[in-house]
N, CA, C and O atoms as a GROMACS GRO file, in nm:
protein
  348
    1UNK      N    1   1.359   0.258   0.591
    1UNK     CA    2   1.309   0.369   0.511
    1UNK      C    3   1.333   0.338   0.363
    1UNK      O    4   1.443   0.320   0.311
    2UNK      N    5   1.184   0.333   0.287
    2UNK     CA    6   1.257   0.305   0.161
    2UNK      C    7   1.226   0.479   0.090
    2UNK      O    8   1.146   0.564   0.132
    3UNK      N    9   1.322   0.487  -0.029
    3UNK     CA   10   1.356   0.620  -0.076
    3UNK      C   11   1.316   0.562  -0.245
    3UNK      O   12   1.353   0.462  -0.308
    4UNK      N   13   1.189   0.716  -0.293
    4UNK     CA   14   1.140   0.661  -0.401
    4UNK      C   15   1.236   0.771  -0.486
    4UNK      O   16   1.253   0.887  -0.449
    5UNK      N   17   1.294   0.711  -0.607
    5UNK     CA   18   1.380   0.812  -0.659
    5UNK      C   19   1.309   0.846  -0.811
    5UNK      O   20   1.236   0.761  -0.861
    6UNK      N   21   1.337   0.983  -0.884
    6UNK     CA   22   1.357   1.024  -0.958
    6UNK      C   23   1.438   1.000  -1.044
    6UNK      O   24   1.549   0.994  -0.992
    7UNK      N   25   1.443   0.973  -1.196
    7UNK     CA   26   1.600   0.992  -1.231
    7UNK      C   27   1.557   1.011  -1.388
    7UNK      O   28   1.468   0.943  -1.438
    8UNK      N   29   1.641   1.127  -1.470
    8UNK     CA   30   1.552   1.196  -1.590
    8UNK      C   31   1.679   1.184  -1.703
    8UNK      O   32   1.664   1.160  -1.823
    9UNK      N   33   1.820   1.209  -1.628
    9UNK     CA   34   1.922   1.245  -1.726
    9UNK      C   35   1.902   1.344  -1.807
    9UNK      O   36   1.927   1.337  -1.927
   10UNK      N   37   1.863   1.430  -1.759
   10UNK     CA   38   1.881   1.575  -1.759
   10UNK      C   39   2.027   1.659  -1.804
   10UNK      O   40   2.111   1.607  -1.731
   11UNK      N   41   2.075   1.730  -1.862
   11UNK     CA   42   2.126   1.824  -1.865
   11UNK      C   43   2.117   1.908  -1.945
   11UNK      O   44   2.050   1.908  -2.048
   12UNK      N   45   2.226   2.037  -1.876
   12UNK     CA   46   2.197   2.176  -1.950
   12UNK      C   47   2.326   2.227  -1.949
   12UNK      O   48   2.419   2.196  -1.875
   13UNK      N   49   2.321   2.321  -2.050
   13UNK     CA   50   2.468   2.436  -2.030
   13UNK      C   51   2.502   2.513  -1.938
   13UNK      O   52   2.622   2.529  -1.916
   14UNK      N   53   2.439   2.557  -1.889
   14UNK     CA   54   2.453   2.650  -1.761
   14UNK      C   55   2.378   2.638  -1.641
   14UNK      O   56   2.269   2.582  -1.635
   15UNK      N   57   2.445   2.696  -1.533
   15UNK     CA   58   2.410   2.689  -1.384
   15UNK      C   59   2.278   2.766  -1.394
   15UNK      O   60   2.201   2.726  -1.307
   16UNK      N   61   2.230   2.850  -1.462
   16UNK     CA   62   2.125   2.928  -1.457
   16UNK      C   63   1.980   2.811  -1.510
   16UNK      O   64   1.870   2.786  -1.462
   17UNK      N   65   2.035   2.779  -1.600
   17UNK     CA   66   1.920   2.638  -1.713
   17UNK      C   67   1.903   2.519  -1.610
   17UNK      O   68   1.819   2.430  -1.601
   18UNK      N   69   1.984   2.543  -1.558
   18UNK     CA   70   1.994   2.393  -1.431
   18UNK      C   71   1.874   2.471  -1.315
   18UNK      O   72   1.774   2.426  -1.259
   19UNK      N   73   1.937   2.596  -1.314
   19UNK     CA   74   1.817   2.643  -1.182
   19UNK      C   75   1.718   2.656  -1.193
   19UNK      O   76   1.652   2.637  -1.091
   20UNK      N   77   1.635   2.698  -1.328
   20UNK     CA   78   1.532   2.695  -1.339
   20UNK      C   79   1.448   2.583  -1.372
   20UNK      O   80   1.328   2.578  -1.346
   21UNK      N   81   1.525   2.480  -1.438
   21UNK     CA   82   1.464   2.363  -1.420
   21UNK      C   83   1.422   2.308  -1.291
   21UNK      O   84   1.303   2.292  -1.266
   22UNK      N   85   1.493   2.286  -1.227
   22UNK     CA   86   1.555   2.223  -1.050
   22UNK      C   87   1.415   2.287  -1.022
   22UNK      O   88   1.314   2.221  -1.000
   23UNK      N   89   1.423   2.464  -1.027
   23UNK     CA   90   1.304   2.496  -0.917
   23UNK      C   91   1.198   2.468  -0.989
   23UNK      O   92   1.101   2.436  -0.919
   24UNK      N   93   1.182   2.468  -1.080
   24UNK     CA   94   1.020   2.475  -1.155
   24UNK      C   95   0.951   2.338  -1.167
   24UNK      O   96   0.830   2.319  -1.156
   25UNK      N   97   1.051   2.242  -1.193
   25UNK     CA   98   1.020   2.105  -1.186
   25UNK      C   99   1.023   1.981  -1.090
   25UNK      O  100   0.936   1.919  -1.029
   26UNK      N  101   1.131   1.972  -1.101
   26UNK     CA  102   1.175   1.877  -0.965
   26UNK      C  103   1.154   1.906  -0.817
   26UNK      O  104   1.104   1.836  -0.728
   27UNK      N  105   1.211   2.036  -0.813
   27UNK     CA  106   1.176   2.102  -0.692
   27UNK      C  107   1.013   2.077  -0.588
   27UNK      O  108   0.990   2.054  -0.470
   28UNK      N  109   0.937   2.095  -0.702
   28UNK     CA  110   0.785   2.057  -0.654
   28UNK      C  111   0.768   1.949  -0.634
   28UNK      O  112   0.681   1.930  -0.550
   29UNK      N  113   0.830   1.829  -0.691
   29UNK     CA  114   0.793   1.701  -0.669
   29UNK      C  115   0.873   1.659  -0.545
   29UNK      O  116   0.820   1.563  -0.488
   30UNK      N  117   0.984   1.703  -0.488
   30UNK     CA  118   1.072   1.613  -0.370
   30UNK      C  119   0.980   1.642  -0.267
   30UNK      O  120   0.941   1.754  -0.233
   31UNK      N  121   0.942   1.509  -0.208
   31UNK     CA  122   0.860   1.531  -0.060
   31UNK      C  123   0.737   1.543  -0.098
   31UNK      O  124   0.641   1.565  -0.025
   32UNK      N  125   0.736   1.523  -0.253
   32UNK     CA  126   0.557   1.540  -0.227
   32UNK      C  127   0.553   1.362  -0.303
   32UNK      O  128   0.567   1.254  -0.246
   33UNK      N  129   0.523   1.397  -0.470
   33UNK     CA  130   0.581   1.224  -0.527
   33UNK      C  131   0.680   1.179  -0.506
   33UNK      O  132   0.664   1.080  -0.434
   34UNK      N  133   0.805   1.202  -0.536
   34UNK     CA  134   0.926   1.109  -0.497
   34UNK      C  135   0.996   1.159  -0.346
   34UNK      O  136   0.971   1.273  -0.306
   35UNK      N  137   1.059   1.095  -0.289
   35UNK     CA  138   1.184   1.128  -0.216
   35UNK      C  139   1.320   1.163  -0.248
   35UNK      O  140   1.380   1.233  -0.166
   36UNK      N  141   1.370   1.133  -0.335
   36UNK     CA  142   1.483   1.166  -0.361
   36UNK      C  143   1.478   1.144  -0.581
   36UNK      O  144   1.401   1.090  -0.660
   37UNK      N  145   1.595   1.215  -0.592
   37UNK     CA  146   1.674   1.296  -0.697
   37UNK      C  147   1.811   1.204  -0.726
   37UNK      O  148   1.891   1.189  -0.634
   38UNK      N  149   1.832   1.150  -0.839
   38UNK     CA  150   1.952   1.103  -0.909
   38UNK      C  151   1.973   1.158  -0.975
   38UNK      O  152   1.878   1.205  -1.037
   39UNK      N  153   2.108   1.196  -1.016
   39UNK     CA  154   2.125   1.242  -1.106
   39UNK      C  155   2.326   1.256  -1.180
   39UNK      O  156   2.394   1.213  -1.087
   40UNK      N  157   2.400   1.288  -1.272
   40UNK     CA  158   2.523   1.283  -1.301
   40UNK      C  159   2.554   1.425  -1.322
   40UNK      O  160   2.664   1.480  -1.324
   41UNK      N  161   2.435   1.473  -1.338
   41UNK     CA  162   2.470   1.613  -1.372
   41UNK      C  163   2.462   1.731  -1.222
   41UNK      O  164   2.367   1.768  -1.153
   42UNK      N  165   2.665   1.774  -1.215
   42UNK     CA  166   2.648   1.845  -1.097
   42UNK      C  167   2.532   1.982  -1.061
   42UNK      O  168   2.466   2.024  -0.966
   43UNK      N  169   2.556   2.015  -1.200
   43UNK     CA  170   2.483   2.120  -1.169
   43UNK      C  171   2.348   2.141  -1.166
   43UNK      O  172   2.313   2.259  -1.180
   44UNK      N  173   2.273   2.067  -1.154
   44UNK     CA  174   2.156   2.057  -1.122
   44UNK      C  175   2.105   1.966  -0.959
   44UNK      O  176   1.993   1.962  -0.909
   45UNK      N  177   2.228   1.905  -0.912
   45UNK     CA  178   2.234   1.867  -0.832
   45UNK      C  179   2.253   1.983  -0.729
   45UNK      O  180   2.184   1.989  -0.626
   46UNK      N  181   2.361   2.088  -0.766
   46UNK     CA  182   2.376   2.197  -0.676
   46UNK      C  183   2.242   2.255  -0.659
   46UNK      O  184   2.185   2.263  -0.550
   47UNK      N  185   2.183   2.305  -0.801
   47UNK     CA  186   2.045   2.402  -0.747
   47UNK      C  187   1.967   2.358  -0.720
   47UNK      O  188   1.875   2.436  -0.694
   48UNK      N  189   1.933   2.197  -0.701
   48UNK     CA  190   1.827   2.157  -0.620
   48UNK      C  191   1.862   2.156  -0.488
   48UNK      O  192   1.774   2.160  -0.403
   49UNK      N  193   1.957   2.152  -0.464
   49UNK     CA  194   2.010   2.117  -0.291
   49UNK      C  195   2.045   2.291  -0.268
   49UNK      O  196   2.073   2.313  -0.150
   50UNK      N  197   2.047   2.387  -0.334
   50UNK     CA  198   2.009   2.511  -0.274
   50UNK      C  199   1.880   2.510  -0.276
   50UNK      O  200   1.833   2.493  -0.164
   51UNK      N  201   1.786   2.526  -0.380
   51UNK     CA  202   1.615   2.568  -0.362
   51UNK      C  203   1.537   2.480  -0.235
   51UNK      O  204   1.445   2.516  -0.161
   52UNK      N  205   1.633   2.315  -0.242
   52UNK     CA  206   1.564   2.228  -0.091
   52UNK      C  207   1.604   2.318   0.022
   52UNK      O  208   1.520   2.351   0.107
   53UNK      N  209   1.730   2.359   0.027
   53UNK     CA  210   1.784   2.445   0.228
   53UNK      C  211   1.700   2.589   0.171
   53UNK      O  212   1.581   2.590   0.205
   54UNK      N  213   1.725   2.656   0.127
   54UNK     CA  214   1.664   2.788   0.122
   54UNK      C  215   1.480   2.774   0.166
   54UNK      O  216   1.413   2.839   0.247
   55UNK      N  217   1.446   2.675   0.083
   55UNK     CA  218   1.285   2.710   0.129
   55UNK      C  219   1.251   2.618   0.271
   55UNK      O  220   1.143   2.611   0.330
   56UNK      N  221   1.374   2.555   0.304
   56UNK     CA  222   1.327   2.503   0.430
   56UNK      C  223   1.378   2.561   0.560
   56UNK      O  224   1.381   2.494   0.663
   57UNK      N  225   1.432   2.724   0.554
   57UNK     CA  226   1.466   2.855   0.646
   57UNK      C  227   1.396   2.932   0.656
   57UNK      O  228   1.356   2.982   0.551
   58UNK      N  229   1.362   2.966   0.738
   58UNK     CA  230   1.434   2.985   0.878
   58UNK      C  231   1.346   2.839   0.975
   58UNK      O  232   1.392   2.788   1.077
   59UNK      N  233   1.195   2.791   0.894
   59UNK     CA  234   1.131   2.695   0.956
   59UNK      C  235   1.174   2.575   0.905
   59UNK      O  236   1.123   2.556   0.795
   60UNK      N  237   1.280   2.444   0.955
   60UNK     CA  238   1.313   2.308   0.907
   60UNK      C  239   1.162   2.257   0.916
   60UNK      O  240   1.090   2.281   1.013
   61UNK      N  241   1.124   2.184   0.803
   61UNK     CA  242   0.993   2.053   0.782
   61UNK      C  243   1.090   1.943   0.713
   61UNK      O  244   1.025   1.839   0.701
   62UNK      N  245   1.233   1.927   0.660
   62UNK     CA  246   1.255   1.807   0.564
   62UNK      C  247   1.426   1.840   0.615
   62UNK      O  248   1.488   1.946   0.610
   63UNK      N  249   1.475   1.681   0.672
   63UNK     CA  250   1.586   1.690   0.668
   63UNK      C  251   1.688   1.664   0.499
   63UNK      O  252   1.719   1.560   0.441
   64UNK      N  253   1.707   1.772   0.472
   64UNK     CA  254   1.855   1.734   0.352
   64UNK      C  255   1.940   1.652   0.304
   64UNK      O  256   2.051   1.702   0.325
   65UNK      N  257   1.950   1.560   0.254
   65UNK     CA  258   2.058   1.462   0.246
   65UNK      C  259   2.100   1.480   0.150
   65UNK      O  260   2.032   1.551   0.076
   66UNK      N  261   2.252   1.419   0.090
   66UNK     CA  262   2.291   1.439  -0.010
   66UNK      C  263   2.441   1.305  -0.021
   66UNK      O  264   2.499   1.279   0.084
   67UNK      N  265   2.474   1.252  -0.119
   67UNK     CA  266   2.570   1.170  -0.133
   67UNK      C  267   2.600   1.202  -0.309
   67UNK      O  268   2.526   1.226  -0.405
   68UNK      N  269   2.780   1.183  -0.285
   68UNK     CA  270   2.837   1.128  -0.430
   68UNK      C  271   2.888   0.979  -0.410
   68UNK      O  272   2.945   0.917  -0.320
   69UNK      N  273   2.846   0.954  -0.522
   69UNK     CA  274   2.857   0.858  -0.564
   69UNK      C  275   3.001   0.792  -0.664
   69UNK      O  276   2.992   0.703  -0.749
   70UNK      N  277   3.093   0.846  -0.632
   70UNK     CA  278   3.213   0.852  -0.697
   70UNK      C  279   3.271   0.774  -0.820
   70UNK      O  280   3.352   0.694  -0.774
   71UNK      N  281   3.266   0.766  -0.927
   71UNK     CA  282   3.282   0.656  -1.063
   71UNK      C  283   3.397   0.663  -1.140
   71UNK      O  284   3.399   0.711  -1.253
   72UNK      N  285   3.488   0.619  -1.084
   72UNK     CA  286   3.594   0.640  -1.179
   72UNK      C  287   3.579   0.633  -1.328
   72UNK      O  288   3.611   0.728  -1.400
   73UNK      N  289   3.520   0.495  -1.386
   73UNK     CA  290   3.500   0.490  -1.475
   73UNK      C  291   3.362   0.524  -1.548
   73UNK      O  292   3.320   0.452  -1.639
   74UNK      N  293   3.302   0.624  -1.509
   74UNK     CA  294   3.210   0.694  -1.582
   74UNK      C  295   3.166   0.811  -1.517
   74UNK      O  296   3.261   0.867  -1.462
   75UNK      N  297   3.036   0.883  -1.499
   75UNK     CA  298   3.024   0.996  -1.457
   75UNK      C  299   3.003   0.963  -1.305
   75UNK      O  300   2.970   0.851  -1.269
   76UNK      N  301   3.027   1.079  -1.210
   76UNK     CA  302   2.973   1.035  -1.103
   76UNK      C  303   2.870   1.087  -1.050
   76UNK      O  304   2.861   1.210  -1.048
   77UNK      N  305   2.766   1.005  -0.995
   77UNK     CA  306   2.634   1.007  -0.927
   77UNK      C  307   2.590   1.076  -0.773
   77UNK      O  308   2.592   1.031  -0.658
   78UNK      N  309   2.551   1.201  -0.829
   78UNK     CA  310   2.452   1.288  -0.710
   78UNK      C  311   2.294   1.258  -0.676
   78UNK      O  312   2.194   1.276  -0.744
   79UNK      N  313   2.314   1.196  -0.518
   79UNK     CA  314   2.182   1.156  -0.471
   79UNK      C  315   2.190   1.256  -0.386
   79UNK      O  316   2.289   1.292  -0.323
   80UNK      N  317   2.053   1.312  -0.385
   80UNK     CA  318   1.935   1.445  -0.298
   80UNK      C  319   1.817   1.346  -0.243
   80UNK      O  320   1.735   1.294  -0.319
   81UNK      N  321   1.819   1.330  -0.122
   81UNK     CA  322   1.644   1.284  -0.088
   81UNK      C  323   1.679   1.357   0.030
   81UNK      O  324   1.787   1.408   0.061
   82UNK      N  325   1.553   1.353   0.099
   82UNK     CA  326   1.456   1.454   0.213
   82UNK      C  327   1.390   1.336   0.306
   82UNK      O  328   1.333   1.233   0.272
   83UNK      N  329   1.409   1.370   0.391
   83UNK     CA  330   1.325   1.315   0.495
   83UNK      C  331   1.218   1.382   0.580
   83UNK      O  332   1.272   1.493   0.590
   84UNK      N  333   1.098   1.394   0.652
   84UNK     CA  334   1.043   1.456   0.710
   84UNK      C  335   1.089   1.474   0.825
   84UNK      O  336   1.153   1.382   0.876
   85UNK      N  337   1.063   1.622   0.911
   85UNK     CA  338   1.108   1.579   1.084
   85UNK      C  339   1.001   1.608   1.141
   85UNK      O  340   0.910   1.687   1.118
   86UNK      N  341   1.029   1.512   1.244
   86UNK     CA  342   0.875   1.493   1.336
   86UNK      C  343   0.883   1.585   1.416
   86UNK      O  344   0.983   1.630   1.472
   87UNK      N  345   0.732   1.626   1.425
   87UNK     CA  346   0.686   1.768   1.499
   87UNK      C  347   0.718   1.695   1.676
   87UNK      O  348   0.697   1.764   1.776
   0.00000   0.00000   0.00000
């Protein structure tokens, strides 16, 4: 499986600026152009990986994934990609 990623370096001040970005932007593109989401910034990592489970309830179409990427010596790295599940 190869995984086509995103990656913008993005950030914002607040959990709210993160959410509306996440849903308005990125959000539309996972599963359609890219597969997956890089990113250092947690909080945009959180509200995309809520707006991905929320719109995929109560009916699953995209399994969730998610990894840190742990960096001691610099920021550490949140990967989001999706997979489809077969009908």
């Amino acid at each position: 499986m190869s995984i086509q990623w995103y990656q913008d370096g993005k950030t914002f001040d607040t959990i709210r600026e993160s959410h509306e970005w996440a849903y308005n932007v990125i959000y539309n593109e996972i599963g359609n152009l890219y597969s997956g989401y890089i990113t250092t910034y947690e909080k945009i990592a959180y509200s995309l990986v809520f707006e991905l489970i929320r719109s995929n309830t109560p009916t699953p179409r995209l399994d969730v994934h998610t990894k840190i990427d742990f960096n001691e010596s610099g920021p550490d790295v949140y990967k989001i990609w999706v997979t489809a599940l077969n009908d």
